[in-house]
DRENNUTOR-666421 format. One record per residue (C-alpha): residue in one letter; residue number from 1; x, y, z. Coordinates in Angstrom, 2 decimals, padded with zeros to 5 digits, always signed. Layout:
BEGIN
{paro "A" NUM {X Y Z}}
...
//
This chain:
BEGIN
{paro "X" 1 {+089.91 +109.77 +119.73}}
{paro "X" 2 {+087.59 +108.73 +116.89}}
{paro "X" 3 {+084.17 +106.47 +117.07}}
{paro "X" 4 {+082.04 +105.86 +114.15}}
{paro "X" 5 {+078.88 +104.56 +112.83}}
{paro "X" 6 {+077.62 +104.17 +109.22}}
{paro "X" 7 {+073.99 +104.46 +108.15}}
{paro "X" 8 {+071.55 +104.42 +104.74}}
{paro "X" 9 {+069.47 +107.48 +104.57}}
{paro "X" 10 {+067.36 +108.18 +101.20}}
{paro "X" 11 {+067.82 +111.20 +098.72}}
{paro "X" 12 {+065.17 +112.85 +097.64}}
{paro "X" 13 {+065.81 +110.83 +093.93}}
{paro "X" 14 {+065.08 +107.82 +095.79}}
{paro "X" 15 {+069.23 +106.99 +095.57}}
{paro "X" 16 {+070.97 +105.83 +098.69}}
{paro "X" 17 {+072.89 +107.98 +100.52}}
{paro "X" 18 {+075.46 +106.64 +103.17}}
{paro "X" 19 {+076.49 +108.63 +105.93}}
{paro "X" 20 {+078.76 +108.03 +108.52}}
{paro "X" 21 {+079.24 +109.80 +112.00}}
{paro "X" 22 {+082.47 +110.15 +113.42}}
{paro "X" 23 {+084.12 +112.04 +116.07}}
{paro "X" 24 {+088.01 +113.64 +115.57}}
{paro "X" 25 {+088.81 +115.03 +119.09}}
{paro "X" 26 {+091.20 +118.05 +118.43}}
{paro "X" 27 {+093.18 +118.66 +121.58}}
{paro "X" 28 {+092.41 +122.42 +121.17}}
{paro "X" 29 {+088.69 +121.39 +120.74}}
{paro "X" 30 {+087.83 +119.35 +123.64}}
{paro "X" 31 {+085.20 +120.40 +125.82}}
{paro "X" 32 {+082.23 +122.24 +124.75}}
{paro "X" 33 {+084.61 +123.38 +121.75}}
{paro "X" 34 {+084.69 +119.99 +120.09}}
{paro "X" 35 {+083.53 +119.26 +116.68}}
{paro "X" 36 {+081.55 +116.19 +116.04}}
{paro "X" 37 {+081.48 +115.69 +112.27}}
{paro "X" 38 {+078.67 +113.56 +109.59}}
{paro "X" 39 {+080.29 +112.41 +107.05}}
{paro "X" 40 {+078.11 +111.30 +103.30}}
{paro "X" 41 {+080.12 +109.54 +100.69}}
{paro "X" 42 {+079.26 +110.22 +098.05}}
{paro "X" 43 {+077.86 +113.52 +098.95}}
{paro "X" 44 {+074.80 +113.88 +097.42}}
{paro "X" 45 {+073.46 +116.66 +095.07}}
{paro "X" 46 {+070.86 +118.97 +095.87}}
{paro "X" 47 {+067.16 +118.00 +094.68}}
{paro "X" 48 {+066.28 +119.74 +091.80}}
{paro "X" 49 {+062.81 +120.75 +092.38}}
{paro "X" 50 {+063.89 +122.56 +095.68}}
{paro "X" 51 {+067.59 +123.19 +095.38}}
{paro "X" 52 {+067.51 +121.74 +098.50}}
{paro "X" 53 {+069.35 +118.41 +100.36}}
{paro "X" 54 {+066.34 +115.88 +101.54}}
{paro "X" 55 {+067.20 +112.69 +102.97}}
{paro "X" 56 {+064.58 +109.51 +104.42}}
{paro "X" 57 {+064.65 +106.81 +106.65}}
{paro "X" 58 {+063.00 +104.22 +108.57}}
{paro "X" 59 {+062.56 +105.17 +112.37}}
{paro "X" 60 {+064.69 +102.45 +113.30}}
{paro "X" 61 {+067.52 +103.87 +111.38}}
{paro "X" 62 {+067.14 +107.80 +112.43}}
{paro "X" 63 {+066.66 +106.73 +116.41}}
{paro "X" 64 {+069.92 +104.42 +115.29}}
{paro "X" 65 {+071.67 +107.83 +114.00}}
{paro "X" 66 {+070.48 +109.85 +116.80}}
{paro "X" 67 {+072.05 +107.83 +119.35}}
{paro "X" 68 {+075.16 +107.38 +117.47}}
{paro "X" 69 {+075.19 +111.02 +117.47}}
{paro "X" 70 {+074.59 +111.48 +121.17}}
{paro "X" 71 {+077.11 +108.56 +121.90}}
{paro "X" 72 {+080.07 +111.81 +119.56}}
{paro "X" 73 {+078.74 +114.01 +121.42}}
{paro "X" 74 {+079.75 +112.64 +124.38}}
{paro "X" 75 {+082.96 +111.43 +123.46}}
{paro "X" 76 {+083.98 +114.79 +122.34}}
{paro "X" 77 {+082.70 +116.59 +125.29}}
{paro "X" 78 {+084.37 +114.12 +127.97}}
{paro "X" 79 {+087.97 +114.59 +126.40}}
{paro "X" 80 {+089.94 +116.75 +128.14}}
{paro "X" 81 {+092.47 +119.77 +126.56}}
{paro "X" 82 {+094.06 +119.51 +129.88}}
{paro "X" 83 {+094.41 +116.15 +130.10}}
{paro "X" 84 {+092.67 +114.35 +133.50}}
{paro "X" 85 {+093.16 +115.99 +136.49}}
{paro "X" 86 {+093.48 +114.79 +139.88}}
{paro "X" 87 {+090.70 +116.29 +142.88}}
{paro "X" 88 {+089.94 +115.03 +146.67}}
{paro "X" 89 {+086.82 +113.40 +146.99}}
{paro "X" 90 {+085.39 +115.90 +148.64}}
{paro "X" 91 {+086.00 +118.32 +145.96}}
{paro "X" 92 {+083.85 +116.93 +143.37}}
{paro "X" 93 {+080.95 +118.13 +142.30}}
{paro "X" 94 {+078.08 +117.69 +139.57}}
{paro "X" 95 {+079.26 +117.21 +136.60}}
{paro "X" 96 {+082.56 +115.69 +136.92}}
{paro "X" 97 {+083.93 +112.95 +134.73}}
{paro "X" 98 {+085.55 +109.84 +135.77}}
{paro "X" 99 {+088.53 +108.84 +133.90}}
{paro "X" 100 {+088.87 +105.27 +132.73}}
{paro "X" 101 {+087.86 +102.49 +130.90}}
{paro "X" 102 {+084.01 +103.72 +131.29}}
{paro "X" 103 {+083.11 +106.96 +131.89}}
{paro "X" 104 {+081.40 +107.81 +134.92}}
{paro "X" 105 {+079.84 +110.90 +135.45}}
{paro "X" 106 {+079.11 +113.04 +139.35}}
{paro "X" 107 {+075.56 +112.77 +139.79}}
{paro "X" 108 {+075.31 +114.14 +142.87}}
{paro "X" 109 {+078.06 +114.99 +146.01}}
{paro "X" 110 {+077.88 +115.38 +149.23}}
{paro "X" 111 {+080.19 +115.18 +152.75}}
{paro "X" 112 {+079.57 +113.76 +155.66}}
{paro "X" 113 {+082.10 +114.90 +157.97}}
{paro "X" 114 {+085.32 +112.62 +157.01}}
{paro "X" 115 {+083.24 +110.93 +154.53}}
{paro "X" 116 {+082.07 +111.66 +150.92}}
{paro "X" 117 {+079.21 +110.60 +149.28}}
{paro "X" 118 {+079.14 +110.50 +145.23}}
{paro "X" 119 {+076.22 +109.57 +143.07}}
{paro "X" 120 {+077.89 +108.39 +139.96}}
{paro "X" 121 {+075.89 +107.92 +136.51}}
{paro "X" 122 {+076.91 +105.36 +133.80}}
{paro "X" 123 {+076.49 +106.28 +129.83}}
{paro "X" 124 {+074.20 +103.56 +130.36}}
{paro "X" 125 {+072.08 +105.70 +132.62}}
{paro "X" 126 {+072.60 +103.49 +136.14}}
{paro "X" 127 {+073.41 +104.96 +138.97}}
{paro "X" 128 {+074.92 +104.18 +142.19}}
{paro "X" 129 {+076.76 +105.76 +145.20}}
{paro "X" 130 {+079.56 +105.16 +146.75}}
{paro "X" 131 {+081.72 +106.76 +149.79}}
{paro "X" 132 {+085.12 +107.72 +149.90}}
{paro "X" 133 {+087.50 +109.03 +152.84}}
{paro "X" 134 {+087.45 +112.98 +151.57}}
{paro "X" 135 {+090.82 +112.74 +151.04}}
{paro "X" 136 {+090.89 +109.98 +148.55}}
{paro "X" 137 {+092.21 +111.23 +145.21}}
{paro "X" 138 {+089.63 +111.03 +142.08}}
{paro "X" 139 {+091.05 +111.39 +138.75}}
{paro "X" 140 {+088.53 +113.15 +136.39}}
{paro "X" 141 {+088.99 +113.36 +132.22}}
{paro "X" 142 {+086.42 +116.41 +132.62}}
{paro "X" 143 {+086.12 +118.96 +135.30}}
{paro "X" 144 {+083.56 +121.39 +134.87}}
{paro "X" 145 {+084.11 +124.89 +135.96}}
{paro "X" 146 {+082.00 +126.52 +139.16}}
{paro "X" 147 {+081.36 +125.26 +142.35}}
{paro "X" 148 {+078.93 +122.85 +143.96}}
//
């Protein structure tokens, strides 16, 4: 899995420096484990008043980076070393991620005798809940360890 974003930060020379955020999903780095890399091309020399890398930007373009940055670190932490796995409704719990197209994620849980209630969240940050015979099988692309 791999999602990038490019952006223009400012040395401290006043040069431009591009740098890109991607994220490389190792299988054996999923999880928690997973590396979410920024990339600059050309990398750009230390300042030499302060030995030091110093980069600028508008606002705009660090909220822009921050978000792409969020948007890795959720990719990387929603793939799975396992692979998905397959739990009962009434077996999820907080946490939990959806797999499919969009990721979902367990909001909240709760039974109701025969019935289960989940509180799903979008990346988007909606949220809705639906119910589901406890039975009904839920495939996840994250299952996070613990209990309810």
């Amino acid at each position: 899995m791999t999602a990038g974003s490019g952006f223009t930060f400012t040395d401290a020379e006043n040069h431009d420096v591009p740098v890109g955020v991607e994220t490389a999903v190792v299988p054996e780095e999923a999880g928690a484990d997973a590396r979410v890399s920024v990339t600059l091309s050309p990398a750009p020399a230390p300042s030499p008043s302060t030995g030091e890398l110093r980069w600028s930007c508008t606002p705009a373009a660090a909220r822009e980076l921050a978000a792409a940055l969020v948007r890795a670190a959720e990719e990387a932490e929603n793939a799975s070393a396992e692979g998905p796995v397959t739990v009962r409704a009434a077996e999820l719990r907080r946490g939990d991620v959806r797999d499919g197209e969009r990721p979902m994620t367990v909001d909240g849980a709760r039974t109701d005798g025969s019935t289960a209630h989940i509180t799903w969240k979008s990346v988007e940050g909606r949220t809705w809940t639906q119910s589901y015979d406890v039975n009904t099988a839920i495939t996840l692309r994250r299952r996070l360890p613990g209990t309810r």
